[in-house]
N, C-alpha and C positions, 0 to 999 in steps of 0.2 A: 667289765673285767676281762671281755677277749680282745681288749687290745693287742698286749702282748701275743700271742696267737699269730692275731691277723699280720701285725708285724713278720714275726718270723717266718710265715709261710711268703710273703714277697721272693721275685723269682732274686732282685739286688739284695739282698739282704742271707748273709751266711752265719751259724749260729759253731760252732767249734768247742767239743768238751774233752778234755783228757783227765780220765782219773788215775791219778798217780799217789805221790805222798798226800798226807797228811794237812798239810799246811798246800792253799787254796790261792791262785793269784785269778785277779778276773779284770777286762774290759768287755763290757759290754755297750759301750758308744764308739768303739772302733770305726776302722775302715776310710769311708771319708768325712764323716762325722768330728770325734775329738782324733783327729789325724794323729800316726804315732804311737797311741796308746796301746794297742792290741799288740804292738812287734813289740813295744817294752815288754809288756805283761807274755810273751809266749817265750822271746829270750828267757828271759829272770826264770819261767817256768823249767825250761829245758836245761838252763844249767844247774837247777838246784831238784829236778824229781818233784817239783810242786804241783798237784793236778791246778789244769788251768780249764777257763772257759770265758770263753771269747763270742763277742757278736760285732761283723760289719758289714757297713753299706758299701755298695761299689758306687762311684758317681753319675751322674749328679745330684743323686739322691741326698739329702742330711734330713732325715728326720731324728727329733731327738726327744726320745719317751721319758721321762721322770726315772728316774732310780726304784721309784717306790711301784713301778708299773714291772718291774721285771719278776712275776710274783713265782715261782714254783711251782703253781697248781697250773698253769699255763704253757710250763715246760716242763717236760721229761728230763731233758740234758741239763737244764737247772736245777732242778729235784735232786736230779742224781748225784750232782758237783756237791748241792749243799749240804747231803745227805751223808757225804764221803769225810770232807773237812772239820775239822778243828777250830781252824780261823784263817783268815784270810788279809790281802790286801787285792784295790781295787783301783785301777790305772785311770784316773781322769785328764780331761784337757778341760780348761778353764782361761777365758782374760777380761783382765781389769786393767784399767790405767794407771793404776796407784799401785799393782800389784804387779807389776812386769816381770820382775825377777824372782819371784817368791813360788816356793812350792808350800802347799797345804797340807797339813795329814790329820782329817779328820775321823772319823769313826769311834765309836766306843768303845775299844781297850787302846786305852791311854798308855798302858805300858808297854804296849806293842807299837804305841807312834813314838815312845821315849828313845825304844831299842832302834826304831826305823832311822828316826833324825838323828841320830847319833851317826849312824856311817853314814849316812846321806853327806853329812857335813864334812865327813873324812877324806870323800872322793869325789863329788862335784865342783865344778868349778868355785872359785871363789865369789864373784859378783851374785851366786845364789844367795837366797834367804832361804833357808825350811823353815817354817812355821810349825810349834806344834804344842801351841799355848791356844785353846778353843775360842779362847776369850778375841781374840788377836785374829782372827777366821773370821771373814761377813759370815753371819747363820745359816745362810741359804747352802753355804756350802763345807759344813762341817760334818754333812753323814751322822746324821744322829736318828734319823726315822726309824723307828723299830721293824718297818716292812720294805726299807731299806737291803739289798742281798748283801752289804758288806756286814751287817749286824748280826744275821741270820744263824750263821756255825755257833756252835757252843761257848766259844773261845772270844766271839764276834771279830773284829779287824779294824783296818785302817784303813781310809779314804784317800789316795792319794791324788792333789790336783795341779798339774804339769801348765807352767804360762805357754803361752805361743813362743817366748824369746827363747824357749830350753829347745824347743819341737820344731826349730823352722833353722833349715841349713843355709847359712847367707851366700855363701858360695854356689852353689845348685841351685838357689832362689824356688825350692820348696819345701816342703813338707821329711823332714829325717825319715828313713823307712817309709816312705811311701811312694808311692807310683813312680818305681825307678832311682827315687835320691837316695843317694847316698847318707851311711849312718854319720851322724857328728861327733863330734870328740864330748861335749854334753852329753849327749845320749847313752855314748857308752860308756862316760862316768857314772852317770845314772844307774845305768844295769850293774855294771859291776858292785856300788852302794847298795842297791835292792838285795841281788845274789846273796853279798856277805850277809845281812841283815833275816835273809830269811835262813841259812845252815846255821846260824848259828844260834836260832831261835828253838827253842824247845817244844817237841808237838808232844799233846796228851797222852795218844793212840800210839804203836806200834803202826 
């Protein structure tokens, strides 16, 4: 169980928590890992007052610990994040061959993945799919583990899983928001869908 731990004490490896509102955004396989995901997740954070919490590797490092390994009792800065939140969403990268174009939003408040897909569809390109039918998700990756952190908040959240074709700038030939490339025009349809999707969500708490 000190995994996590051991992880995070690595000199490549940086862990990032800001407590703010309410409503919780997280990537924690950032970096060079699921590339991409940590600049969504800290944008969307910064424009809407969402406290965030972020974990990444710098290269060439990829290690990639389970969802269910990022446990709480292992970090303060998670403790504190989970401890603060309502509910959350959680910025993943993911690819499949069949699933090129499709973004996933799994986790356990469904009605927080209805409200998510909903702008998602309003502002993304059109060649996306959002998925947010569980049944319609390979298993492995619908965020349903109860020691999963996107479950954890009272409120629990949505799992959001990014293909490489959304996260990779053809033009710069790498990675959106990362090591110097430039943001794409997907990405920051993305943000902007996420942004409206979290203001206009209702948090429990004051």
């Amino acid at each position: 169980m000190g995994e996590l731990r051991k992880f995070l004490a690595r000199p490549d490896v940086r862990e990032h928590c800001v407590i703010d509102g309410r409503f919780g955004v997280m990537a924690y396989h950032g970096g060079n890992l699921e590339r991409t995901t940590d600049a969504v997740a800290a944008e969307v954070a910064t424009r809407t007052g969402a406290s965030l919490y972020t974990v990444s590797q710098a290269a060439p490092r990829r290690t990639h610990l389970a969802s269910t390994a990022f446990d709480p009792a292992h970090s303060s800065a998670l403790a504190r994040f989970l401890d603060h939140v309502d509910v959350v969403l959680t910025i993943h990268g993911y690819g499949r061959r069949r699933l090129r174009h499709h973004l996933l939003l799994g986790g356990r408040n469904r009605v927080l993945a209805s409200h998510v897909a909903t702008h998602l569809r309003g502002t993304i390109p059109a060649r996306y799919v959002v998925l947010d039918d569980l049944e319609r998700i390979p298993s492995e990756l619908r965020g349903q583990h109860v020691r999963n952190p996107v479950n954890r908040p009272p409120e629990q959240g949505v799992q959001i899983e990014l293909p490489p074709s959304l996260r990779w700038n053809w033009r710069e030939w790498g990675w959106s928001d990362h090591a110097g490339v430039s943001r794409t025009v997907a990405v920051q349809r993305l943000i902007d869908g996420l942004a409206a999707a979290v203001e206009s969500w209702p948090t429990a708490r004051p």
